[in-house]
C-alpha positions in Angstrom: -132.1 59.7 131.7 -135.0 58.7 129.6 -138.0 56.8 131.3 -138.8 53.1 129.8 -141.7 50.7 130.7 -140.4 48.3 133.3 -143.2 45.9 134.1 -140.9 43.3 136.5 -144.0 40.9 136.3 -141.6 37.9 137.9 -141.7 34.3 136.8 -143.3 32.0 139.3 -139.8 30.5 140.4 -138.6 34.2 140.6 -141.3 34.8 142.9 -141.1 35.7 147.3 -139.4 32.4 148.2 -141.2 30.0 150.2 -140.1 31.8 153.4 -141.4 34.6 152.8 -141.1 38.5 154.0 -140.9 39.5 157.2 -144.8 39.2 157.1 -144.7 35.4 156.6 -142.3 35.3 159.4 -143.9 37.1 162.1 -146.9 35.2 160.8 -145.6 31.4 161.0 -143.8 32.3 164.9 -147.3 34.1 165.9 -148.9 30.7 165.4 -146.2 28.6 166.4 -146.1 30.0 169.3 -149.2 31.3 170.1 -150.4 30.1 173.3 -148.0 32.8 174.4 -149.0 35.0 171.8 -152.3 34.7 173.3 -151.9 35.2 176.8 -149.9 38.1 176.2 -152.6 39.6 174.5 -155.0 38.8 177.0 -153.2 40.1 180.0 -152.9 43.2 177.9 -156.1 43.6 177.3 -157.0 43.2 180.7 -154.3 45.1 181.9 -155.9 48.1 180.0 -159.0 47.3 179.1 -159.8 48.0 182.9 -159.8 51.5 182.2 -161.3 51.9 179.3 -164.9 52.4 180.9 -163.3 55.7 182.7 -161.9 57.1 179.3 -165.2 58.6 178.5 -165.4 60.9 181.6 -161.6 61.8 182.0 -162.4 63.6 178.3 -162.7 67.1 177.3 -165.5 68.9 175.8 -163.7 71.7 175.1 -160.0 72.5 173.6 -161.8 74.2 170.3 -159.3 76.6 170.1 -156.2 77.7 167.4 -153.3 78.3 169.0 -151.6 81.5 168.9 -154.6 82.6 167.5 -155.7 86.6 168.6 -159.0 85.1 169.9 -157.2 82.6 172.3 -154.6 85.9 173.4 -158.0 88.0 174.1 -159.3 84.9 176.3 -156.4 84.5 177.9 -155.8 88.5 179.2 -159.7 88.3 180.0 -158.7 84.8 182.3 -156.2 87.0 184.2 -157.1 90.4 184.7 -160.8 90.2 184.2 -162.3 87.8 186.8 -162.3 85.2 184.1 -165.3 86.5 182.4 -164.5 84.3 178.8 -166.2 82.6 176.4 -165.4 80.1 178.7 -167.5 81.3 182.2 -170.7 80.0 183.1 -174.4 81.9 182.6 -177.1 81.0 184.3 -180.3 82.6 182.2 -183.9 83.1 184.4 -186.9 84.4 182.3 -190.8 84.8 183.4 -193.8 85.0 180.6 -196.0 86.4 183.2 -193.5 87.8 186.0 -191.8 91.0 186.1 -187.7 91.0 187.2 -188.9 92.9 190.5 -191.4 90.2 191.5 -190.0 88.4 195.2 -190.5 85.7 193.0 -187.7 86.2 190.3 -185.4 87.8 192.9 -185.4 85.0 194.8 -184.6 82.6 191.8 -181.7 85.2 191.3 -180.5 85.0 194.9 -180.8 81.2 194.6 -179.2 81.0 191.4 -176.2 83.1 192.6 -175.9 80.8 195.4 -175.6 77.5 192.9 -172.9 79.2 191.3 -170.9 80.2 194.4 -171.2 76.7 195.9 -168.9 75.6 193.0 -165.5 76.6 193.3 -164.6 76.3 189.4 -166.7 79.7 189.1 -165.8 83.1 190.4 -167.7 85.3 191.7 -171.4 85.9 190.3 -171.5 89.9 188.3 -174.7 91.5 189.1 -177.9 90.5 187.4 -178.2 91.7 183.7 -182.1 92.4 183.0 -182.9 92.0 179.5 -185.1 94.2 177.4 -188.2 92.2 177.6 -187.9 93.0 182.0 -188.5 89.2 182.2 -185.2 87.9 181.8 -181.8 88.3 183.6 -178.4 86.5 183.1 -175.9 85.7 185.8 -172.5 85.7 184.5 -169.9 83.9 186.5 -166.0 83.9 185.5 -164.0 80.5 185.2 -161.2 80.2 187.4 -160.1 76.8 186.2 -159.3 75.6 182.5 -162.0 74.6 180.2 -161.8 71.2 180.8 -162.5 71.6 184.2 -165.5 74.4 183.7 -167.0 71.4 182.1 -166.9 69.3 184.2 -167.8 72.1 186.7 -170.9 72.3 184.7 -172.0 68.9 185.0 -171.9 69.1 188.3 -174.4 72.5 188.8 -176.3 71.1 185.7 -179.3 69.6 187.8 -179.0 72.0 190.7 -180.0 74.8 188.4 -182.1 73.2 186.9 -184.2 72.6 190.0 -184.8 76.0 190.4 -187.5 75.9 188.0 -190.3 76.4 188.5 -192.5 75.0 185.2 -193.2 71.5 186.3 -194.8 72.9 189.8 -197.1 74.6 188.1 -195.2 78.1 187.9 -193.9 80.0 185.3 -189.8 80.7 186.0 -187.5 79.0 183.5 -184.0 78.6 185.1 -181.1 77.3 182.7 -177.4 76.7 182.5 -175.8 77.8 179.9 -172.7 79.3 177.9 -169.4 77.8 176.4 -169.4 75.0 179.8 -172.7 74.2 180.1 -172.8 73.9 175.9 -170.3 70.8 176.0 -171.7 69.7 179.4 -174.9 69.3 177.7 -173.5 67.9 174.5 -171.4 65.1 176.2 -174.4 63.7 177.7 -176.1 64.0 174.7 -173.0 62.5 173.3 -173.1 59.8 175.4 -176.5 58.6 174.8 -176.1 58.2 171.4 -173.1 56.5 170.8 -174.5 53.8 173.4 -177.3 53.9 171.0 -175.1 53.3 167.9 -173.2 50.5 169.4 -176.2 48.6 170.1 -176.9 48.8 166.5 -173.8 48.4 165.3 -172.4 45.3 167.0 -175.7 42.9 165.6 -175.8 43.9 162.4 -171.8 43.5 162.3 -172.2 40.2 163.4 -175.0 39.3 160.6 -172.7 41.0 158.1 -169.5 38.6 159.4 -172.1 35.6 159.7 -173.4 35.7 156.0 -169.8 36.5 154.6 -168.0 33.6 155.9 -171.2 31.1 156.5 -169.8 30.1 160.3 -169.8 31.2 163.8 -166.4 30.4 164.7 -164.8 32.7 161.5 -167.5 35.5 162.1 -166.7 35.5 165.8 -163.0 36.0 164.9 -162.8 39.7 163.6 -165.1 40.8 166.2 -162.4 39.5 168.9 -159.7 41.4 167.0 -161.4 44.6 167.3 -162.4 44.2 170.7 -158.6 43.6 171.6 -157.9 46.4 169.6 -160.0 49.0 171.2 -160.0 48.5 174.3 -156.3 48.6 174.9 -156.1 51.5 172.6 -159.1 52.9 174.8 -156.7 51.6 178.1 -153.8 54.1 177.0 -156.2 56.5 176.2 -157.1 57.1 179.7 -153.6 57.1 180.8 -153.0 60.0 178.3 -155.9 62.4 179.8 -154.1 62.0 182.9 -151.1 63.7 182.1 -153.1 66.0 179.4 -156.5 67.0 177.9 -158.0 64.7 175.4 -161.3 65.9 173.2 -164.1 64.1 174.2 -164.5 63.6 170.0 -161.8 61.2 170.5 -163.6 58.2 171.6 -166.2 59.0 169.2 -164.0 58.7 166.3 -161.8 56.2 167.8 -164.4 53.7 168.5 -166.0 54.6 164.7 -162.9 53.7 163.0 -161.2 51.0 165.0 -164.5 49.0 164.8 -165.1 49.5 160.8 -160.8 48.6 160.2 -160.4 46.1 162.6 -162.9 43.8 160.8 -162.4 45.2 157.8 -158.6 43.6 157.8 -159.4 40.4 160.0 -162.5 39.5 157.0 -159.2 40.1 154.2 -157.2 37.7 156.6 -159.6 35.2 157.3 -160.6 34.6 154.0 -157.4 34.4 152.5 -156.3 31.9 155.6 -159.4 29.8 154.7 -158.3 29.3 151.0 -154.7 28.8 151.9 -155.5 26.4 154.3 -158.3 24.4 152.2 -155.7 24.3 149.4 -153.1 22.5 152.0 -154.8 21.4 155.4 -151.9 19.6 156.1 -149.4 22.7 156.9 -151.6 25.2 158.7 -148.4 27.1 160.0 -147.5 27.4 156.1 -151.1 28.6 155.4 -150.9 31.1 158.0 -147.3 32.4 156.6 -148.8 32.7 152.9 -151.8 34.7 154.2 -149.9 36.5 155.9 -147.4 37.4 153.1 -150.3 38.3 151.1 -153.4 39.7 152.7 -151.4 40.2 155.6 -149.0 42.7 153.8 -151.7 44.2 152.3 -153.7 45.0 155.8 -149.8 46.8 156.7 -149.9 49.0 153.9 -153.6 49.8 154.1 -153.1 50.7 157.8 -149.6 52.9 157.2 -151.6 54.8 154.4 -154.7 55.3 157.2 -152.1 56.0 159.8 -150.3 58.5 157.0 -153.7 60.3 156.0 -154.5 60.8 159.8 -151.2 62.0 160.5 -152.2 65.0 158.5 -154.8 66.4 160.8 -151.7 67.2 163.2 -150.7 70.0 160.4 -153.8 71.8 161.8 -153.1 74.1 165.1 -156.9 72.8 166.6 -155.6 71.2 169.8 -159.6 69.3 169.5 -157.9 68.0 166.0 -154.8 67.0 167.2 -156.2 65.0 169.8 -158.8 63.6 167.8 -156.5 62.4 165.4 -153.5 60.9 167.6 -156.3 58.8 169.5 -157.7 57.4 166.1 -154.1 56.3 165.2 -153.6 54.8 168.0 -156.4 52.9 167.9 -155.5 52.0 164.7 -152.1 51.1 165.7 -153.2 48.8 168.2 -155.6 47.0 165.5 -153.2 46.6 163.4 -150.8 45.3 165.8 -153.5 42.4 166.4 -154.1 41.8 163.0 -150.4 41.3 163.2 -150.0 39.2 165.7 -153.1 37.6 167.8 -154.9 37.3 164.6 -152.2 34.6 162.7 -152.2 33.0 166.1 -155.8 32.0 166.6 -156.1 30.7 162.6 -156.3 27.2 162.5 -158.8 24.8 161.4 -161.5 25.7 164.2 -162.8 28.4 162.3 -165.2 26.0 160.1 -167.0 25.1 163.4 -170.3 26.0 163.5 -170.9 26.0 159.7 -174.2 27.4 158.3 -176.1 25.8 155.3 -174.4 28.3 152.8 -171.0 27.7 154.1 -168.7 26.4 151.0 -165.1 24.9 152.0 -164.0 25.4 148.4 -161.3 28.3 146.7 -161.9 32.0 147.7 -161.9 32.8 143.9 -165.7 33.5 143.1 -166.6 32.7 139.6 -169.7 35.1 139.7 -167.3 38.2 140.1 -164.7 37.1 137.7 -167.9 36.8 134.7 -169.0 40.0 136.2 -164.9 41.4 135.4 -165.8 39.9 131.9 -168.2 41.9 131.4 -166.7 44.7 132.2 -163.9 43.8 130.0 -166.1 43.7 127.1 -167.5 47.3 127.4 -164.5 48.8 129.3 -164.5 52.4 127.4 -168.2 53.2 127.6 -168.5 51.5 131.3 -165.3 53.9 132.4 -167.5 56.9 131.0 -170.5 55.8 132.8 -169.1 55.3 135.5 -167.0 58.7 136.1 -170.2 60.7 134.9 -172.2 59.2 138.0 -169.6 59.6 140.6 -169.0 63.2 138.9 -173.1 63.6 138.8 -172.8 62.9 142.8 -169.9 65.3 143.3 -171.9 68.3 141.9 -173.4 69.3 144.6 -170.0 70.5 146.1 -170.2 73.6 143.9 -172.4 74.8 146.2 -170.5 74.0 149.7 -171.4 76.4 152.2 -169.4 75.6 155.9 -169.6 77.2 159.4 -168.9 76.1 163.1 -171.9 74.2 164.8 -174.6 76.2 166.2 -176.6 76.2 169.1 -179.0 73.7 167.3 -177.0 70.3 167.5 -178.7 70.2 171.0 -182.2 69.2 171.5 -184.1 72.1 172.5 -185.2 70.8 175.6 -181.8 71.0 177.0 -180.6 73.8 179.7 -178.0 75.0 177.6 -180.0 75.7 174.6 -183.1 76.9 176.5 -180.7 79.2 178.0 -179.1 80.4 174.8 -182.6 80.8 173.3 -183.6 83.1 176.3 -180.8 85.2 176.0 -181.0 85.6 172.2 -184.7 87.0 172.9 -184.1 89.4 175.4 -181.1 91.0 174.3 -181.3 90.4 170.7 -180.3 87.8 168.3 -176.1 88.9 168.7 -176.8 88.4 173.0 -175.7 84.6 173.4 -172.1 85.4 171.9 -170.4 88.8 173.1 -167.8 90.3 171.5 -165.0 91.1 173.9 -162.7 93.9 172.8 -159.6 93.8 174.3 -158.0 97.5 174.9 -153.9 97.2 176.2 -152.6 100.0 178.5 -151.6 102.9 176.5 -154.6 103.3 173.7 -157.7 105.1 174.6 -160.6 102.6 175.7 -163.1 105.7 174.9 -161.7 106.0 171.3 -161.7 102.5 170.5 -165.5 102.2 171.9 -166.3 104.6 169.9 -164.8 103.2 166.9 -167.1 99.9 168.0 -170.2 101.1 168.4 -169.3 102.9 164.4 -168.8 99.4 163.0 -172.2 98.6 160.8 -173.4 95.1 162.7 -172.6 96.0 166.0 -175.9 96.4 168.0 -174.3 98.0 171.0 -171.3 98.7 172.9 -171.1 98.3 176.6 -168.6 101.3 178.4 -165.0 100.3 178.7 -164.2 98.0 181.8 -160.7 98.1 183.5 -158.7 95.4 184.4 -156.4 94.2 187.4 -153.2 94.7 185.1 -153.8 98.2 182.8 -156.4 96.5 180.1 -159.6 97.8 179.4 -162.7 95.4 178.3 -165.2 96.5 175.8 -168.2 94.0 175.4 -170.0 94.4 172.1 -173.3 92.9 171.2 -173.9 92.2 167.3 -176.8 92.0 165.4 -176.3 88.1 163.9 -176.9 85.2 165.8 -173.3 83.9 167.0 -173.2 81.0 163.6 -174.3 83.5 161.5 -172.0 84.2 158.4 -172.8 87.9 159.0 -171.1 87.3 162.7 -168.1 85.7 161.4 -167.5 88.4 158.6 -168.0 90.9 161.0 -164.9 90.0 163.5 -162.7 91.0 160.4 -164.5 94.0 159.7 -163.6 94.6 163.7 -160.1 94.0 163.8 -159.3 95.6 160.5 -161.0 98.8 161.8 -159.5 98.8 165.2 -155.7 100.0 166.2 -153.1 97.7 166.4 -152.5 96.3 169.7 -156.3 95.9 170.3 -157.7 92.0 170.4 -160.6 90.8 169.8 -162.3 87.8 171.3 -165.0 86.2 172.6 -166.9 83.2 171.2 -167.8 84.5 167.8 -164.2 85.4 167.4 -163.1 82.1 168.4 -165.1 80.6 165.8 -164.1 83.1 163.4 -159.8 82.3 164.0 -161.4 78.2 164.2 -163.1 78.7 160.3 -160.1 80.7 159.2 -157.2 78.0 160.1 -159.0 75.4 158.8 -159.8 77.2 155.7 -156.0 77.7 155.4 -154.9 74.2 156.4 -157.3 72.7 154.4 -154.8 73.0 150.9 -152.0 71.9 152.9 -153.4 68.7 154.7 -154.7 67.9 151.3 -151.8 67.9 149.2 -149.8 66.1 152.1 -152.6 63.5 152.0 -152.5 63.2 148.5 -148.7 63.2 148.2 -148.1 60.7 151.0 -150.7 58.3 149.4 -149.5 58.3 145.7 -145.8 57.6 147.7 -147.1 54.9 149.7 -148.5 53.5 146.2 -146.2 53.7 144.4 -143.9 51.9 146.8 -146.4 49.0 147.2 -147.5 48.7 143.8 -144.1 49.1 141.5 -146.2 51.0 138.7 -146.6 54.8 138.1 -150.0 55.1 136.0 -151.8 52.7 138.6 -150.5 54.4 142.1 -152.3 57.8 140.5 -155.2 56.2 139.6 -155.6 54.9 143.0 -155.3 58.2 144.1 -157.0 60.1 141.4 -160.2 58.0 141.8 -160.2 58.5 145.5 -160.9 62.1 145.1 -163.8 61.4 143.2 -165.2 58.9 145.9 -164.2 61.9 148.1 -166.5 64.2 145.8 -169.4 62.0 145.9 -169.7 61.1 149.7 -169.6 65.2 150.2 -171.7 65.7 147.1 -174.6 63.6 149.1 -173.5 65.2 152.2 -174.2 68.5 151.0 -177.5 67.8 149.5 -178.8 65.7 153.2 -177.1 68.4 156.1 -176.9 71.7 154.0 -180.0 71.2 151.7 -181.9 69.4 155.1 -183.2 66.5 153.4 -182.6 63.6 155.0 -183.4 66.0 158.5 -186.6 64.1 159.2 -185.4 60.7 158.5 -182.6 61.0 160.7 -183.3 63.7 163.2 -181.6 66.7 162.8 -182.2 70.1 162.1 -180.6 71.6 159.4 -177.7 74.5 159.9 -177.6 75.2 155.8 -174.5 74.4 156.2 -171.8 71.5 156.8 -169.6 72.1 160.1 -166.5 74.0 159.2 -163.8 70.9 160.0 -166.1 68.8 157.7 -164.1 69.5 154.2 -160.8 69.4 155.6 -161.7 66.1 158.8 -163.4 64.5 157.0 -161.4 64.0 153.9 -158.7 63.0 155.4 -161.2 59.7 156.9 -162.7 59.0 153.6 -159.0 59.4 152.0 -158.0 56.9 154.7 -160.5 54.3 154.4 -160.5 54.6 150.4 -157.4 54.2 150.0 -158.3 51.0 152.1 -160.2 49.5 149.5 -157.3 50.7 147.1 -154.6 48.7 148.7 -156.7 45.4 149.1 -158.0 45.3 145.5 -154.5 46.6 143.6 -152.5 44.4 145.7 -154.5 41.4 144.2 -153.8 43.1 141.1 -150.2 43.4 141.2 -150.1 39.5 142.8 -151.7 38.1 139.9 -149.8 40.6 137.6 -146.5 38.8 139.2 -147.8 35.3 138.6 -148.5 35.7 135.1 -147.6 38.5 133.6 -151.0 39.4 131.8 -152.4 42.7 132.6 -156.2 41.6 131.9 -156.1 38.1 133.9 -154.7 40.0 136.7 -158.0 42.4 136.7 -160.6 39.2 136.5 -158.2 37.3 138.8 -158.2 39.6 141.4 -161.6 41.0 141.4 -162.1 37.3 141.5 -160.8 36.8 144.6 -161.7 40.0 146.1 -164.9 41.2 144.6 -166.4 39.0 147.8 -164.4 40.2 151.0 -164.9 43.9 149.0 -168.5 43.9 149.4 -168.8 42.5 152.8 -165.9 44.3 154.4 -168.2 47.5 152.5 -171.2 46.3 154.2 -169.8 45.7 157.6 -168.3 49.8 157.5 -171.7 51.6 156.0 -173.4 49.5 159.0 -170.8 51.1 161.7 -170.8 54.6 160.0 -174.6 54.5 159.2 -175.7 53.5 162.9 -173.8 56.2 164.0 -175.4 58.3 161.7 -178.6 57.4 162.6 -177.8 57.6 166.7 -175.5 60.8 167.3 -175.5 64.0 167.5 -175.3 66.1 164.6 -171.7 66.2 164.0 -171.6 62.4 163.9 -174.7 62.0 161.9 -172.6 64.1 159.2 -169.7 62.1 159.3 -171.0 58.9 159.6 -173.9 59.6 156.8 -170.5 61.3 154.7 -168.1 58.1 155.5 -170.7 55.4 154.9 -171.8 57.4 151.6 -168.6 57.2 150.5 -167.5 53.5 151.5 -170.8 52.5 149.3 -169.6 54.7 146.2 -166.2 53.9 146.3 -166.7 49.9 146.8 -169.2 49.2 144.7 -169.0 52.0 142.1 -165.2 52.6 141.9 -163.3 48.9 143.0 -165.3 47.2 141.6 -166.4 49.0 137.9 -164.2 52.0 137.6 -160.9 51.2 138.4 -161.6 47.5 136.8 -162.5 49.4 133.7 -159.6 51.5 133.4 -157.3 49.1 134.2 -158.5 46.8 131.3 -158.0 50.3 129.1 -154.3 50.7 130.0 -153.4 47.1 129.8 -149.1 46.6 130.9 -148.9 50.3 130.6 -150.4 50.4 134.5 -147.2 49.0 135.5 -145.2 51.5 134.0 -141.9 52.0 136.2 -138.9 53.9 135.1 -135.9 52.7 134.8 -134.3 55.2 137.4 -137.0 54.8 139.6 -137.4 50.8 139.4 -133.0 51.4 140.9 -134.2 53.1 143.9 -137.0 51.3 144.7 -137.0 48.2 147.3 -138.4 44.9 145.3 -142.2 44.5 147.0 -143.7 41.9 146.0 -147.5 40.2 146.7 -146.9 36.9 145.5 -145.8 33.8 146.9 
């Protein structure tokens, strides 16, 4: 069957009746009725919102892990028949410039040491004292007996008891710290902590400044702020519920806060607005006002949250059970800001939200003249501005040809904490391979003398420790490289291991476990991509009824994708934004970063995508003109575009600026990328092209307009 144009740009009487959709519906009963609508909100929010302040400690540090992965299997055999002695057991590192291990000094810090670590009952038994090379070091290895989440936690609670045994600030010379896999995320979490109460003090001001200047009064600002709050914490409120029946990453509430915050008043602002022009255009019917908003902007926020909640569900494709988590608790917390948008949000519109006016505060239509001259302009030099425009966000991408990724080292923590003064310690008595064994799992049957022997043959491997025997038939070969754990080298090396070693043999250990963790995601990636990708030109195409402009709303995401990393690459891997915000550099970008953090930037692109080509195809069904509906609807979005923009680079940029490293690249990569893709593609690029393909945007087959369902914007 041949393809022809179908453009189904209706007449006005042709257009959504005067009911409405669905939408409208739910809209007009949410504000009829929304003293109830209220109320139930509010003893929802309170229901849950109780517990939100205990999410934050009921999380996990841990769960960085790929299942069915032969790292997880070694840790796992080590757990059962080896006293627990994992990447997950505790290490408590003592080290002397001046004292010798013999000293009655240092032993007693070792018998006091041991005894920390046998007061806590996550632990297992202590092994006996490893001296280092230097003779003024030893590490005190202690087996978990509990699961990671609770060695954490375990952690945290011997975190200042070990601490106390140094000696430094008494005017001696012992340095006691905590440290391994535990005391790693122990550390983190507080460090975690700190800053995101840092970046929420930053963020909610400025939000409120943003929200202030966009709408010119208190009582419309206030509004989106409300939503989100309603949002979050009842999201936060099941949250907690969740980590009580299983283990939640404590990245969840990072990422959960981070994007419920930067939606949620990204779709109230599109709301608001829109409410405020319906309702100046007829003050009379606010219950109709709030049913046309809602049947606009309103269907627009639904479709911008499936295709968040779509690009998010991707994530789940990778078998990280810290990804997984990560990514159901951000669609939840999307969910439940939606839902509000939904639903509380129609039901508190009404004329109260021109109270508190400032002097710039303007009553008149939401269609700014300013951006529609400035979509004239465009107009006028459409081809060249295309080319410019492309060439820059391109220009900005660069930079990706030189990606280098690995998993986060030692240095996202201060160096004053216990668990990197402890890794440092270890990595300088017993070489630079000391802080990350290699555990070589050897199953009943194969000789554990061969297969050591085989180890300590592998080039890289510093040294091989003799075989140890297990409750259950297993022997345990720990193998010390000569790479620091985060090392490339270390990474390649666990392959050169395993494809040297006989089948059967496993091998684990932390450097393994990042080794399987870089591997899956490196084969995920292609998949979550193109199921990202897919799902988003679907989603589209569904909303917007045209082939050519559901791939270029897809297409140019990628290149706003490209340019956030592009800058990325050049401020974490190159280090030079690592003074102004306060990092220190890996020379690399963590290893979820390509595959993560797409799928956010995909998200909240596609955001922008769905707000600005919904206008589009709303004006395109009013009048039928292909170039009025590019002025007319980056007339009446160009404003709420550039605010909502502002209002999510001041979320993800706080965050940047106040967490750890991990969350200074994301939110440096996210707010990057909200500022290229709002300002540089809505608003120039797409405008551009639009203008060049004139009706053939709307391009629809004939076949395909038959299966379809009729969406429309207008009203």
């Amino acid at each position: 069957m041949s393809a022809t144009l179908t453009e189904r740009p209706p007449s006005p009487a042709q257009a959504t009746s005067p009911q409405g959709g669905p939408l409208a519906r739910l809209g007009r009963w949410s504000r009829e009725h929304r003293r109830s609508v209220i109320g139930a909100w509010m003893i929802l929010v309170i229901a849950l919102g109780i517990f939100a302040p205990r999410l934050e400690s009921s999380l996990s540090g841990a769960m960085w892990e790929v299942s069915g992965s032969e790292s997880l299997a070694a840790r796992q055999i080590v757990e059962e028949q080896f006293g627990g002695m994992s990447s997950q057991s505790a290490v408590v590192v003592i080290h002397s410039d001046s004292k010798s291990v013999d000293d009655p000094e240092f032993q007693q810090a070792i018998q006091d040491a041991v005894a920390v670590l046998a007061g806590e009952s996550a632990f297992g038994p202590a092994a006996a004292p490893m001296p280092g090379m230097d003779g003024q070091t030893v590490m005190i290895q202690a087996g978990a007996v509990v699961d990671p989440t609770e060695a954490v936690r375990a952690a945290e609670r011997i975190h200042d008891d070990v601490g106390a045994l140094s000696t430094i600030d008494d005017g001696g010379d012992l340095t006691v710290a905590l440290t391994g896999s535990p005391a790693f995320w122990a550390d983190f979490n507080a460090v975690n902590s700190e800053g995101m109460k840092k970046a929420e003090v930053l963020t909610w001001p400025v939000t409120a400044v943003i929200l202030i200047i966009a709408f010119g009064t208190l009582a419309a600002a206030g509004l989106p702020l409300l939503l989100t709050a309603a949002g979050l914490l009842t999201s936060m409120g099941v949250l907690f519920g969740i980590t009580q029946v299983t283990d939640l990453s404590v990245w969840t509430l990072n990422f959960a806060m981070m994007f419920a915050l930067a939606l949620g008043i990204d779709y109230a602002l599109f709301i608001v607005t829109r409410f405020r022009a319906a309702m100046h255009a007829d003050p009379d019917d606010l219950t109709e006002a709030v049913g046309l908003t809602m049947d606009t902007a309103g269907k627009a926020v639904a479709f911008s949250g499936l295709t968040v909640l779509i690009s998010l569900s991707a994530i789940l494709l990778v078998p990280i059970p810290a990804f997984r988590s990560m990514a159901a608790g951000m669609m939840l917390s999307v969910g439940f800001v939606l839902l509000a948008a939904l639903t509380l949000l129609p039901a508190m519109l009404g004329k109260g939200i021109d109270k508190f006016a400032m002097p710039w505060h303007s009553v008149g239509d939401h269609r700014s003249h300013k951006f529609e001259a400035f979509a004239n302009r465009i107009k006028a030099r459409k081809g060249l501005v295309a080319v410019g425009a492309t060439a820059v966000l391109l220009g900005l991408s660069s930079p990706l040809l030189g990606l280098s990724t690995g998993m986060p080292s030692i240095s996202v923590l201060p160096q004053d904490e216990q668990a990197r003064e402890g890794y440092d310690m270890i990595a300088n008595a017993f070489g630079p391979g000391g802080p990350g064994p290699i555990q070589v799992i050897v199953p009943a049957g194969t000789s554990p003398e061969a297969v050591a022997a085989t180890v300590s043959g592998i080039g890289g491997v510093a040294m091989a420790f003799p075989p140890a025997p297990g409750a259950e038939g297993a022997f345990m070969i720990n193998a010390i490289s000569m790479y620091d754990p985060s090392s490339s080298e270390a990474i390649d090396l666990i392959g050169t291991m395993r494809d040297a070693l006989p089948e059967g043999v496993l091998v684990g250990g932390p450097v393994a476990e990042n080794h399987d963790l870089d591997k899956s995601l490196s084969e995920k990636a292609p998949l979550v991509i193109g199921v990202v990708l897919a799902l988003g030109f679907l989603l589209l195409l569904l909303a917007l009824q045209g082939v050519l402009i559901a791939l270029v709303g897809v297409i140019f995401n990628l290149l706003s994708v490209g340019a956030g990393f592009g800058v990325g690459v050049l401020a974490f891997q190159h280090g030079w934004l690592a003074d102004i915000l306060g990092f220190e550099s890996q020379g690399y970008l963590t290893s979820w970063a390509p595959l993560f953090f797409f799928s956010l930037v995909f998200a909240i692109s596609m955001d922008y995508t769905v707000f600005l080509l919904a206008s589009t195809r709303e004006h395109f069904e009013h009048s039928g003109d292909a170039d009025e509906a590019v002025s007319g609807s980056i007339a009446h979005t160009g404003r709420p575009i550039v605010a909502a923009a502002g209002i999510m680079m001041a979320v993800f940029f706080t965050f940047a600026i106040a967490g750890t490293l991990p969350m200074k690249e994301m939110g440096f990569i996210l707010g990057s990328a909200v500022l290229f893709d709002a300002l540089l593609v809505r608003l120039v690029l797409v405008p551009s092209v639009l203008y060049i393909l004139g009706n053939k945007a709307w391009w629809l087959p004939k076949w395909l307009d038959k299966i379809l369902p009729d969406i429309k914007f207008s009203h």
